[in-house]
ROPALO-511523 format. One record per atom (N, C-alpha, C): x, y, z; residue in one letter. Coordinates in steps of 0.2 Angstrom, whole numbers, padded with zeros to 4 digits, always signed. Layout:
N
XYZa/...
***
This chain:
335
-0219-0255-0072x/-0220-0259-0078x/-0219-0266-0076x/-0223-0271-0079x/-0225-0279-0077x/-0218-0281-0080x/-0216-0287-0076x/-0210-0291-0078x/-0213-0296-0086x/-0208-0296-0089x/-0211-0303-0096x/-0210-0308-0092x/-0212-0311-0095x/-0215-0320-0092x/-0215-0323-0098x/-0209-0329-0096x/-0210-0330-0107x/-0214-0338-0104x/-0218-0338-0114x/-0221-0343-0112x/-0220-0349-0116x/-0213-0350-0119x/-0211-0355-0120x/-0206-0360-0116x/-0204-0367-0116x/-0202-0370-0113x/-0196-0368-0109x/-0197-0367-0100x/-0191-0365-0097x/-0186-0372-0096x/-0180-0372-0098x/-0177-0377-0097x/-0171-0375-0089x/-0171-0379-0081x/-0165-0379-0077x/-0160-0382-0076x/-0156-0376-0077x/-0149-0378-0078x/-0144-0376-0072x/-0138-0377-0074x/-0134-0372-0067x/-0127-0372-0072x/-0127-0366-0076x/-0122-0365-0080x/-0118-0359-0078x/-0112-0357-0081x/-0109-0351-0080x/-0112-0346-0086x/-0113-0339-0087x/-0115-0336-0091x/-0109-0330-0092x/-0107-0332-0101x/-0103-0329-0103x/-0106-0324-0108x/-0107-0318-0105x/-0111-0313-0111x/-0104-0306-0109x/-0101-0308-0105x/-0095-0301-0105x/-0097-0300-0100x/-0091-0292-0098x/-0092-0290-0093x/-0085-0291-0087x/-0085-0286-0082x/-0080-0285-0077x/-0079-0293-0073x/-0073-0293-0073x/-0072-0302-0068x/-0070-0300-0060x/-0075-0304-0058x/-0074-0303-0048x/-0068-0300-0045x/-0065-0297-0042x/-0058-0298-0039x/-0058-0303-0034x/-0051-0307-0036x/-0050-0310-0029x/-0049-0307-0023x/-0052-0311-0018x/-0051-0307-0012x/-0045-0312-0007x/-0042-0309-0004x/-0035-0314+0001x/-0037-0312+0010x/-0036-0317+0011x/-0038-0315+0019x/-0032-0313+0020x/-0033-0308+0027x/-0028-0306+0029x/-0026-0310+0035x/-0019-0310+0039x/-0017-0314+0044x/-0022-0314+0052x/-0023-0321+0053x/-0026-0321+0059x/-0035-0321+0059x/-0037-0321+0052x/-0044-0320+0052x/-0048-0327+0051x/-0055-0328+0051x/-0058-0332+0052x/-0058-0334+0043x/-0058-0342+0042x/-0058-0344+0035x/-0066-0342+0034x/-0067-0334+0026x/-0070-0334+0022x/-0076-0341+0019x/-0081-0340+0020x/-0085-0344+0015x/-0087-0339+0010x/-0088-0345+0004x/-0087-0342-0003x/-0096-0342-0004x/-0100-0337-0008x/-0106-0337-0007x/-0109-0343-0011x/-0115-0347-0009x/-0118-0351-0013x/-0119-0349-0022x/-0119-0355-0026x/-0118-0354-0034x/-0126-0350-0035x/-0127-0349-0038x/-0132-0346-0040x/-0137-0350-0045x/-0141-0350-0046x/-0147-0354-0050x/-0149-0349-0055x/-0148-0352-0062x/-0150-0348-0067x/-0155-0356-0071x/-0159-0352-0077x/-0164-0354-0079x/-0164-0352-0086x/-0168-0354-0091x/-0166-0351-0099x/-0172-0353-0103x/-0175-0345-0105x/-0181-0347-0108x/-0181-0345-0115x/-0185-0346-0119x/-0186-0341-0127x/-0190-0336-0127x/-0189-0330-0128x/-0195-0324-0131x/-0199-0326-0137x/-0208-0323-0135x/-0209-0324-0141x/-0209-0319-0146x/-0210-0321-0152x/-0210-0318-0159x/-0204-0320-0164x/-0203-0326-0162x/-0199-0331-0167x/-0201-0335-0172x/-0201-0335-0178x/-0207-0335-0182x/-0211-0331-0187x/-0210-0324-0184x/-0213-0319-0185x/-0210-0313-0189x/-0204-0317-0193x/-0199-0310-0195x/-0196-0308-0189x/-0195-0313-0181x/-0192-0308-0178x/-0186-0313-0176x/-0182-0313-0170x/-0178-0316-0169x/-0177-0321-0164x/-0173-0326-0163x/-0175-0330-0159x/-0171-0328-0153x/-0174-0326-0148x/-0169-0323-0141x/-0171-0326-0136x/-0165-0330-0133x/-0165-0334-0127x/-0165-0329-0119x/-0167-0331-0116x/-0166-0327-0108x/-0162-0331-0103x/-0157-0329-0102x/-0155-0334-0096x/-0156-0327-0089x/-0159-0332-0084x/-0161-0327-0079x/-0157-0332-0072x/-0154-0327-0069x/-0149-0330-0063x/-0151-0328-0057x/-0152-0330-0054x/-0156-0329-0048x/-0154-0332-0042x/-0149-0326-0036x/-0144-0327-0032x/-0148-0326-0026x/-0144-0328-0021x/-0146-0325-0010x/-0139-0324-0008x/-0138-0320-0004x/-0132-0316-0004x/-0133-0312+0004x/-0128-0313+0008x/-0127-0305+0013x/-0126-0302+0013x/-0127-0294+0011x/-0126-0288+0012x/-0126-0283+0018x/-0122-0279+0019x/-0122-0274+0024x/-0122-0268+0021x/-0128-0267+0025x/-0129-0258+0021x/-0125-0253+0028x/-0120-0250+0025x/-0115-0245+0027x/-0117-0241+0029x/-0118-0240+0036x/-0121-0231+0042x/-0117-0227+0043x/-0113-0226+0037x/-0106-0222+0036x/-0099-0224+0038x/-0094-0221+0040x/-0089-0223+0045x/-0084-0225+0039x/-0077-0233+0040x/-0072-0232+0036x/-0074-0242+0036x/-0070-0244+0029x/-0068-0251+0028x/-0061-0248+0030x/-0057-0256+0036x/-0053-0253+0038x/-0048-0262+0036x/-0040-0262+0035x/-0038-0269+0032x/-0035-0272+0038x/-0034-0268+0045x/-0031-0275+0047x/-0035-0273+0057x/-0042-0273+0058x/-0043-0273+0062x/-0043-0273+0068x/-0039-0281+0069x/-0036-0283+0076x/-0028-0279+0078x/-0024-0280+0071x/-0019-0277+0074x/-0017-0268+0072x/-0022-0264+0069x/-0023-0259+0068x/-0027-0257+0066x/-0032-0257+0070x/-0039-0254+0069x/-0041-0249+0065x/-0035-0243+0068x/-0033-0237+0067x/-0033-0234+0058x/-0031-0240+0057x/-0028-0240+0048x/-0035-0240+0045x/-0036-0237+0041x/-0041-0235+0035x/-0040-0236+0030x/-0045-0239+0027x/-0043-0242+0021x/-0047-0238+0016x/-0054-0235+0017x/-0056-0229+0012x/-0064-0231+0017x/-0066-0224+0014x/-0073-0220+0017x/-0079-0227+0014x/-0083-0228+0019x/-0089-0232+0016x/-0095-0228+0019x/-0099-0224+0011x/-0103-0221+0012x/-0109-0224+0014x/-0112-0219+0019x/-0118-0221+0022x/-0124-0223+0016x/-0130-0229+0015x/-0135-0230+0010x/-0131-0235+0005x/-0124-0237+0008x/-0121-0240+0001x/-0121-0248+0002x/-0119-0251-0001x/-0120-0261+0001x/-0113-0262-0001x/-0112-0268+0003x/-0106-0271+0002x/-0106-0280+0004x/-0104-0283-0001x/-0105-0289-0001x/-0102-0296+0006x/-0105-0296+0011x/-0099-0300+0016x/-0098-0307+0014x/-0094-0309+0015x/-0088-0315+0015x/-0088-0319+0021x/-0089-0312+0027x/-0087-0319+0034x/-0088-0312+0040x/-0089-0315+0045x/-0090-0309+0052x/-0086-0313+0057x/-0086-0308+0062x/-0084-0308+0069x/-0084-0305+0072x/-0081-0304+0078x/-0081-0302+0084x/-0074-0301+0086x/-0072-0292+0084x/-0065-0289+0087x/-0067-0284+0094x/-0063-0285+0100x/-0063-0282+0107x/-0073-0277+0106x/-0073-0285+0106x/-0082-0282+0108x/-0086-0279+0103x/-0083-0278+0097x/-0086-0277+0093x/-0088-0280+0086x/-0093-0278+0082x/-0097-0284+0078x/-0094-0281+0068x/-0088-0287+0067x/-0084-0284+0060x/-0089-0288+0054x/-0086-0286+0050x/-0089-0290+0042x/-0085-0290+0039x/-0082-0294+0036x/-0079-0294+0029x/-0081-0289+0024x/-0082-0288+0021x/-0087-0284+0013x/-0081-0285+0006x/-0084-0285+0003x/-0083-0281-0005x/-0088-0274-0005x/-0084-0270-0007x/-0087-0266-0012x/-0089-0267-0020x/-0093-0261-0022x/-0095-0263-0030x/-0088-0264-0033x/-0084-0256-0032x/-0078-0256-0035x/-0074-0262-0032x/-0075-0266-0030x/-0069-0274-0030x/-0065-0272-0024x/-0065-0268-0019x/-0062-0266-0015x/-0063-0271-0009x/-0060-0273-0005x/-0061-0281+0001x/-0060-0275+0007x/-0063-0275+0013x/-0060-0272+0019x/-0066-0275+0024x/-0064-0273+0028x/-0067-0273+0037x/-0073-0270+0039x/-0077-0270+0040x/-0082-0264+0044x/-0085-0266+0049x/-0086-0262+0053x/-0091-0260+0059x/-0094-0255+0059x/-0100-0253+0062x/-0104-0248+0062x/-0100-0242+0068x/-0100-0236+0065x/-0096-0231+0068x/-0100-0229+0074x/-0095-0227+0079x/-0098-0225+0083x/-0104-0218+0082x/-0107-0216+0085x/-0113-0214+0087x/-0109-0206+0090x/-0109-0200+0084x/-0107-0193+0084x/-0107-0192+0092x/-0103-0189+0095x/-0105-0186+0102x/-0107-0191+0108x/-0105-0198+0107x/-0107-0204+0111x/-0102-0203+0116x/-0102-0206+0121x/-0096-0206+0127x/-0093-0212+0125x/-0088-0211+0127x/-0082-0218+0126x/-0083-0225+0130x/-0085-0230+0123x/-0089-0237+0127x/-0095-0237+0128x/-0100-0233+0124x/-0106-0232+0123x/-0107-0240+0119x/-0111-0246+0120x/-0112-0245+0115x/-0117-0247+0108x/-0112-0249+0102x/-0114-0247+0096x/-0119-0252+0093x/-0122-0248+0087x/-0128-0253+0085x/-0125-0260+0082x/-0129-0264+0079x/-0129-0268+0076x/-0127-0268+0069x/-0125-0271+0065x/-0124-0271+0058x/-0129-0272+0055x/-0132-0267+0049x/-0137-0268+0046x/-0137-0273+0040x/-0143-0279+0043x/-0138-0284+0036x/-0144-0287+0034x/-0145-0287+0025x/-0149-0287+0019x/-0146-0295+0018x/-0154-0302+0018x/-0151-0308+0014x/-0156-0308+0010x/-0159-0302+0006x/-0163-0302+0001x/-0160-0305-0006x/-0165-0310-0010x/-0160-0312-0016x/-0162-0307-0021x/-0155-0308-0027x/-0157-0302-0033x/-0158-0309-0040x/-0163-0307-0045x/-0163-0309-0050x/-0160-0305-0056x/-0157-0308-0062x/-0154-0305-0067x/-0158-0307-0072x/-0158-0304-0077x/-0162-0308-0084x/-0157-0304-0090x/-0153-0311-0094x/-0149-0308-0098x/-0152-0310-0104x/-0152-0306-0110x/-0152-0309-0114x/-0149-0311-0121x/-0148-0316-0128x/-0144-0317-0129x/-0146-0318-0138x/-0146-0316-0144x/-0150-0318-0150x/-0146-0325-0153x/-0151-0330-0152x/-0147-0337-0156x/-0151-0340-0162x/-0153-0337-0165x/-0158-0338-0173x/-0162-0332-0175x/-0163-0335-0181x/-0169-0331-0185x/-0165-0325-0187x/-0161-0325-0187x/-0157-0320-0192x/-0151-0322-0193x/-0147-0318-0198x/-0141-0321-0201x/-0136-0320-0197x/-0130-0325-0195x/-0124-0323-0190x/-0123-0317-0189x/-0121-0313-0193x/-0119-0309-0195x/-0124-0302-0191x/-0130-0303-0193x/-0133-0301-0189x/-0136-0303-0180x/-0135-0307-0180x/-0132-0310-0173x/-0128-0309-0168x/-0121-0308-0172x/-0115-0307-0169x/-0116-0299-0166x/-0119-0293-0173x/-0120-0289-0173x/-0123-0286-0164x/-0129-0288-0164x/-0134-0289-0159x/-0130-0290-0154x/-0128-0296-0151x/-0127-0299-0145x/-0120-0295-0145x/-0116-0292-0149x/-0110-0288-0147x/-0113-0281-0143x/-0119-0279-0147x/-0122-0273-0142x/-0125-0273-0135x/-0128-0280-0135x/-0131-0281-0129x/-0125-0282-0125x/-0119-0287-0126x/-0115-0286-0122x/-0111-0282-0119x/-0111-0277-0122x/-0108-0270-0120x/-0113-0268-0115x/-0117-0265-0115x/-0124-0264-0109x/-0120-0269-0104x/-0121-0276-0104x/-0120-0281-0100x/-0116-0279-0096x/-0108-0277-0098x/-0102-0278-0095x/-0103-0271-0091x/-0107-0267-0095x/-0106-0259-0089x/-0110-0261-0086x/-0115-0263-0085x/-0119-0264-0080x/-0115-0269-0075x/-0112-0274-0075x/-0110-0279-0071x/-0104-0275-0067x/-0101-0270-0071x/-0095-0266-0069x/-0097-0261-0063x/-0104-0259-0066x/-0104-0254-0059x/-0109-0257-0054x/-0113-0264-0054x/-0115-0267-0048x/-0110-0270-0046x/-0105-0274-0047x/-0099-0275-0045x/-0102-0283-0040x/-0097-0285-0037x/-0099-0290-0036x/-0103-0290-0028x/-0109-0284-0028x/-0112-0284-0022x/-0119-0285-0028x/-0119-0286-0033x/-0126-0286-0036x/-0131-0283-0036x/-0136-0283-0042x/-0141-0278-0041x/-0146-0283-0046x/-0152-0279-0045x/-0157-0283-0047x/-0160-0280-0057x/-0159-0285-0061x/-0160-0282-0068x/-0166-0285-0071x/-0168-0284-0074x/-0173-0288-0077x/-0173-0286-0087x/-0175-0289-0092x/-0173-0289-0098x/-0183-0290-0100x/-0185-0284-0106x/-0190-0287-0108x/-0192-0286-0116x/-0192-0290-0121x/-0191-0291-0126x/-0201-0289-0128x/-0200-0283-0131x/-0206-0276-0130x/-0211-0280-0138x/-0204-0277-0143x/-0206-0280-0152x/-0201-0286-0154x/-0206-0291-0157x/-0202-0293-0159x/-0205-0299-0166x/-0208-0295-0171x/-0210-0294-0177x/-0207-0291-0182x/-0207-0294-0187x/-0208-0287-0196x/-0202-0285-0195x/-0195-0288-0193x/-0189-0286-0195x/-0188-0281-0191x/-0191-0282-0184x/-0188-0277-0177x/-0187-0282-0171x/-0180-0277-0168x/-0183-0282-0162x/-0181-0275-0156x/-0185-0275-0151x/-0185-0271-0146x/-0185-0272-0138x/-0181-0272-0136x/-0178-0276-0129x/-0177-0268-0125x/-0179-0268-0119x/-0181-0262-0111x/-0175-0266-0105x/-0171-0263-0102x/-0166-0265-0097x/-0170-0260-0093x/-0172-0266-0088x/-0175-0261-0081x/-0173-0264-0073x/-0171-0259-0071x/-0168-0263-0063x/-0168-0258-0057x/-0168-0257-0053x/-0167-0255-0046x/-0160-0250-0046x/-0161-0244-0046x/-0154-0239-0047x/-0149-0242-0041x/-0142-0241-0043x/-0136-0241-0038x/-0136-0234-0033x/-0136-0235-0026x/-0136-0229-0022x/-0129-0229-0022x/-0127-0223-0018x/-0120-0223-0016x/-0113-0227-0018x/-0112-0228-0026x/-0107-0228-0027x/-0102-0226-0029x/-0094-0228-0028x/-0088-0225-0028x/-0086-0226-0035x/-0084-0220-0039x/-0079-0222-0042x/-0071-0219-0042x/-0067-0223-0047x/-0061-0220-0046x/-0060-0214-0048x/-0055-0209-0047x/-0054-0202-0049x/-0052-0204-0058x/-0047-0209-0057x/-0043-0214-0062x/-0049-0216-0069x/-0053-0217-0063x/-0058-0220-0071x/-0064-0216-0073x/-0065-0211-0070x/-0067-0205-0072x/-0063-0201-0076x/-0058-0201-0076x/-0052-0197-0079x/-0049-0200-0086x/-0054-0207-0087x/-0052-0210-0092x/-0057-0209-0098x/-0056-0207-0103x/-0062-0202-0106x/-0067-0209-0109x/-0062-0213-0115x/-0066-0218-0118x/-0068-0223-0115x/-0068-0225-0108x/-0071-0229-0101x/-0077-0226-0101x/-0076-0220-0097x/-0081-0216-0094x/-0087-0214-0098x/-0086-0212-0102x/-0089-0208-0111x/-0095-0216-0112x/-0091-0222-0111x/-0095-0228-0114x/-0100-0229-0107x/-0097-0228-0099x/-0102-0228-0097x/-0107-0225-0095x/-0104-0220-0097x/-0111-0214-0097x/-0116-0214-0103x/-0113-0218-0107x/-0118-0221-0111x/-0125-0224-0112x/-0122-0229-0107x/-0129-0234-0105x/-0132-0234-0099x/-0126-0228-0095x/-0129-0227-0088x/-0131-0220-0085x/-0136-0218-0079x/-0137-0212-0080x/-0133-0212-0073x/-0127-0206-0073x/-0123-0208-0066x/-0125-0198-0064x/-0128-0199-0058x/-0128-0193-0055x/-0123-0189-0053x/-0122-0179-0050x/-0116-0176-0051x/-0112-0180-0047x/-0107-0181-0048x/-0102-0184-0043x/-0100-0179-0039x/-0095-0181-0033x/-0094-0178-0026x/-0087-0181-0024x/-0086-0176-0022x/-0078-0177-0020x/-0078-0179-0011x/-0075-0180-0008x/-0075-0182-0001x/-0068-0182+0002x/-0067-0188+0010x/-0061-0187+0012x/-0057-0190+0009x/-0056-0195+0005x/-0054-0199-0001x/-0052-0196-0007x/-0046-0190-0008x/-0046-0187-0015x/-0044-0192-0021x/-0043-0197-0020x/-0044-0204-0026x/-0052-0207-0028x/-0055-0204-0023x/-0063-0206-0025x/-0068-0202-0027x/-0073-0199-0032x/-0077-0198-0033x/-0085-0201-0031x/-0090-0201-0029x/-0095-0203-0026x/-0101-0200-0030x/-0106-0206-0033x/-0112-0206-0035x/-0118-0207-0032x/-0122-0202-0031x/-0128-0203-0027x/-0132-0209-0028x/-0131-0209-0034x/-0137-0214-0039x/-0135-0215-0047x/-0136-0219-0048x/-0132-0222-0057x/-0139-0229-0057x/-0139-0225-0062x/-0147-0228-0065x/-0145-0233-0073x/-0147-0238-0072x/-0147-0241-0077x/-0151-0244-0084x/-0157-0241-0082x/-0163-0243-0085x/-0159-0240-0093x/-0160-0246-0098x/-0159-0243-0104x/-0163-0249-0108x/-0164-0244-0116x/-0167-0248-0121x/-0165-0250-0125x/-0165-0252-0133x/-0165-0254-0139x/-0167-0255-0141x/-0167-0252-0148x/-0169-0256-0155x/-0166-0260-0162x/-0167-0263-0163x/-0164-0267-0168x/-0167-0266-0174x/-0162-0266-0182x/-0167-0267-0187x/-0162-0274-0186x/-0169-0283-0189x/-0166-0286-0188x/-0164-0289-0196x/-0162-0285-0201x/-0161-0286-0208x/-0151-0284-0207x/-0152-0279-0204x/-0143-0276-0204x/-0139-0279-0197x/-0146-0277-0191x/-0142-0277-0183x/-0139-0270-0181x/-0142-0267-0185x/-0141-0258-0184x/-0145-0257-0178x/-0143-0253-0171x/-0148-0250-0166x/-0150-0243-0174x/-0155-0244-0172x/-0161-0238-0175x/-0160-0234-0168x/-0162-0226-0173x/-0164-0221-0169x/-0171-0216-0168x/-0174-0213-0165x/-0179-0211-0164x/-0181-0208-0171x/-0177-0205-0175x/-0177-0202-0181x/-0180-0208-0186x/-0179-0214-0185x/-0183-0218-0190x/-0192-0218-0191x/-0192-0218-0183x/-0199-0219-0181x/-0202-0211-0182x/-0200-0208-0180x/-0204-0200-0179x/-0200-0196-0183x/-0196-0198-0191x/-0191-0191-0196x/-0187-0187-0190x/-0186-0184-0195x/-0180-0177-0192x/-0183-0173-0191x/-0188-0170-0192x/-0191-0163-0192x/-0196-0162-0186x/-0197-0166-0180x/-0201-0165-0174x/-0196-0164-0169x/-0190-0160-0170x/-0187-0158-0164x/-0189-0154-0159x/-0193-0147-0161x/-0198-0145-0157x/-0203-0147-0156x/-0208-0152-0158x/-0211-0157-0154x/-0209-0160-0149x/-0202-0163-0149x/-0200-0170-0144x/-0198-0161-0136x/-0195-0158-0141x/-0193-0156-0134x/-0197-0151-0129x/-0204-0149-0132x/-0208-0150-0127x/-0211-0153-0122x/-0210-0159-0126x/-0214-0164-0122x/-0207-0167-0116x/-0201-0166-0120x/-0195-0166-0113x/-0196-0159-0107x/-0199-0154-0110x/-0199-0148-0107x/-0205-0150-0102x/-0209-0154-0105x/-0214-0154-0098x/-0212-0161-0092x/-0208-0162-0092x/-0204-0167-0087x/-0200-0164-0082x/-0193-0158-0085x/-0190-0152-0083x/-0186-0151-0087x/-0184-0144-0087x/-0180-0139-0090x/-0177-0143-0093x/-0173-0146-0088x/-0164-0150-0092x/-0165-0157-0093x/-0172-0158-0095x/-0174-0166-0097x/-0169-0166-0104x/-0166-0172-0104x/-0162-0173-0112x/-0165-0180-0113x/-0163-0184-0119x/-0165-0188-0125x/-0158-0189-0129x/-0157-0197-0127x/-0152-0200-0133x/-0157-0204-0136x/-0154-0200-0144x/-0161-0205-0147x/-0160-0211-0150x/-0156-0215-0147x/-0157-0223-0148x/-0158-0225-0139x/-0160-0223-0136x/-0163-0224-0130x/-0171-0224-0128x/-0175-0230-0133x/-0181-0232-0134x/-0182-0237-0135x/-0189-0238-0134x/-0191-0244-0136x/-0198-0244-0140x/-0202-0248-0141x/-0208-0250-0145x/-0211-0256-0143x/-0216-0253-0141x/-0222-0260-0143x/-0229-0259-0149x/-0232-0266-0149x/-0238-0264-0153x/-0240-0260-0152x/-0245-0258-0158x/-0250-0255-0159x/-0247-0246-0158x/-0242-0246-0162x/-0236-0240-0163x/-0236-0236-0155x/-0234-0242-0151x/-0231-0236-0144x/-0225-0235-0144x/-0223-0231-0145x/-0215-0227-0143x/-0211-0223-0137x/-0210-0228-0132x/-0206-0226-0126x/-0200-0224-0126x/-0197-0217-0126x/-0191-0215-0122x/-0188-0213-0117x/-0184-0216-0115x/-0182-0215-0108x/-0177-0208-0107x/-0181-0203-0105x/-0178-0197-0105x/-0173-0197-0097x/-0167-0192-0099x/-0164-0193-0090x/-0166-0185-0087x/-0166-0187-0084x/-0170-0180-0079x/-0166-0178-0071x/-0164-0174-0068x/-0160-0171-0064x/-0165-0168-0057x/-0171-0168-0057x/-0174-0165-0054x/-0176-0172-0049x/-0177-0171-0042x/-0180-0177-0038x/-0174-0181-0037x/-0175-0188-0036x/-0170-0192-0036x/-0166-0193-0043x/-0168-0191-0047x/-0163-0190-0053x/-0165-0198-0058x/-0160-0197-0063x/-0163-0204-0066x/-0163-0204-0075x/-0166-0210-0075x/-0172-0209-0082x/-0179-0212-0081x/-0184-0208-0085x/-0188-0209-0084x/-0194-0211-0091x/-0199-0215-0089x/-0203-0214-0099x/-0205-0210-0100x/-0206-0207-0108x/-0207-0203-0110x/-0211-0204-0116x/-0218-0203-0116x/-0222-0207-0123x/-0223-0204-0128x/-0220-0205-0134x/-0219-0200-0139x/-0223-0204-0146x/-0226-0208-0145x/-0232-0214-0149x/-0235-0208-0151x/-0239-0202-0151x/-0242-0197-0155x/-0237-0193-0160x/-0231-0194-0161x/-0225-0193-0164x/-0224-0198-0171x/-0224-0203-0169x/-0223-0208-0173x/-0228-0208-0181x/-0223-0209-0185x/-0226-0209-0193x/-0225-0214-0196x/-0220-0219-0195x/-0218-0224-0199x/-0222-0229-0194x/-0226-0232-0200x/-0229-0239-0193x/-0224-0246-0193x/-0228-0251-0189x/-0222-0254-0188x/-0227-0260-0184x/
***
């Protein structure tokens, strides 16, 4: 699906953005290490969606746009005190996952990184040795990513009553903060596109590049009304227990989520408005031809002209996920 492109006046800025969400952990060097640099500020930018004017609402974009070193982990452990204990483990770093570096070096011939993980976690890594290698084999290189990530947040500042403002931007914030929570501060790439925005709707698509390989705690999975909220807006595949009985492990946590607004209350609408109550055997064929154990949250859609209805069904089959799902032949109420 094409990125939006607004095409009113982009004003540049270099502000902090306050829409919510998980705060960084401070990281502490540990004794005897090279002084950490802190990554460069990030450049955000801030435009208007259209359909302000138009019964719709007036919604700002601030889009941030960061360059960052990552190290994509070829398995093996973050460890916290390298030099003087190598040996100490600090937790398992699954192979396909990123972790944010801070600073490198060079311990007894071998090439370290600093990192963060998503979950906030700060340690050591090198690439493990090579299964069945001989002793002083050696080891590869550390695989290292200075690809930059874009964000696009969005935030409603007119055209409707505070009230219903407050409304809106409390929901979009919640999205926000789970999202920030499970890219963590190794980042991930999101994009924001405001679908309708006419005739007392407004209709915003969160689309980004799934999380691979990440940890969560036993602790915060164990926490019902956390968990429950995140599995809300995100699609987190079976977890996986490992050497780590405090960690749980996600193959993939997909983020892509939607929204509708009525912009008279600030109520998210649900699929039931557009398409009635009574095509449930409709929707779930058309889930059935995607696979068996396709499901449907029905405020997880969106709308554009000319009555299209997109929901983003989650599906278990392949890489797993959510995917679209066009239900515009459904739809009875126009819009």
């Amino acid at each position: 699906m094409t990125g939006w492109k607004p095409v009113c006046l982009i004003l540049f800025l270099t502000v902090s953005l306050a829409l919510g969400g998980c705060q960084n952990p401070k990281h502490q060097e540990n004794p005897g290490t090279l002084p950490v640099q802190e990554p460069a500020a990030p450049q955000e930018t801030k435009a208007i969606a259209p359909g302000e004017g138009e019964q719709g609402a007036r919604v700002e974009f601030v889009t941030r746009e960061h360059k960052m070193e990552r190290v994509l982990f070829s398995g093996g452990y973050l460890r916290s005190l390298p030099e003087e204990k190598p040996e100490t483990i600090l937790r398992p770093a699954p192979a396909g996952a990123l972790g944010m570096i801070f600073g490198k070096r060079e311990i007894n011939g071998l090439e370290w990184a600093k990192v963060a993980t998503r979950d906030g976690v700060t340690g050591w890594y090198t690439v493990p040795a090579r299964p069945g290698a001989p002793r002083g084999e050696k080891r590869e290189a550390l695989k290292i990513t200075h690809d930059g990530y874009q964000n696009t947040y969005p935030q409603v500042t007119g055209g409707v009553t505070p009230q219903v403002q407050d409304r809106i931007n409390q929901e979009l914030g919640n999205y926000i903060s789970v999202y920030r929570h499970i890219t963590g501060p190794v980042e991930s790439e999101l994009q924001c596109r405001v679908t309708y925005n006419r005739n007392h709707l407004l209709s915003l698509v969160f689309q980004g590049k799934p999380v691979l390989y990440r940890n969560y705690p036993v602790t915060e999975v164990n926490n019902l009304a956390s968990w429950t909220r995140l599995k809300n807006y995100a699609w987190v595949s079976p977890l996986m227990g490992g050497a780590d009985s405090s960690l749980l492990l996600a193959r993939k946590t997909d983020f892509q989520y939607a929204m509708v607004f009525d912009l008279n209350t600030g109520n998210r609408l649900t699929l039931d408005h557009f398409l009635g109550s009574s095509q449930q055997e409709a929707i779930q064929e058309k889930l059935g031809s995607l696979e068996a154990w396709a499901r449907l949250q029905k405020d997880n859609f969106y709308i554009e002209p000319q009555g299209k209805l997109v929901a983003l069904a989650s599906v278990s089959q392949g890489e797993g996920g959510r995917v679209p799902l066009d239900l515009s032949d459904l739809v009875i109420r126009e819009f």
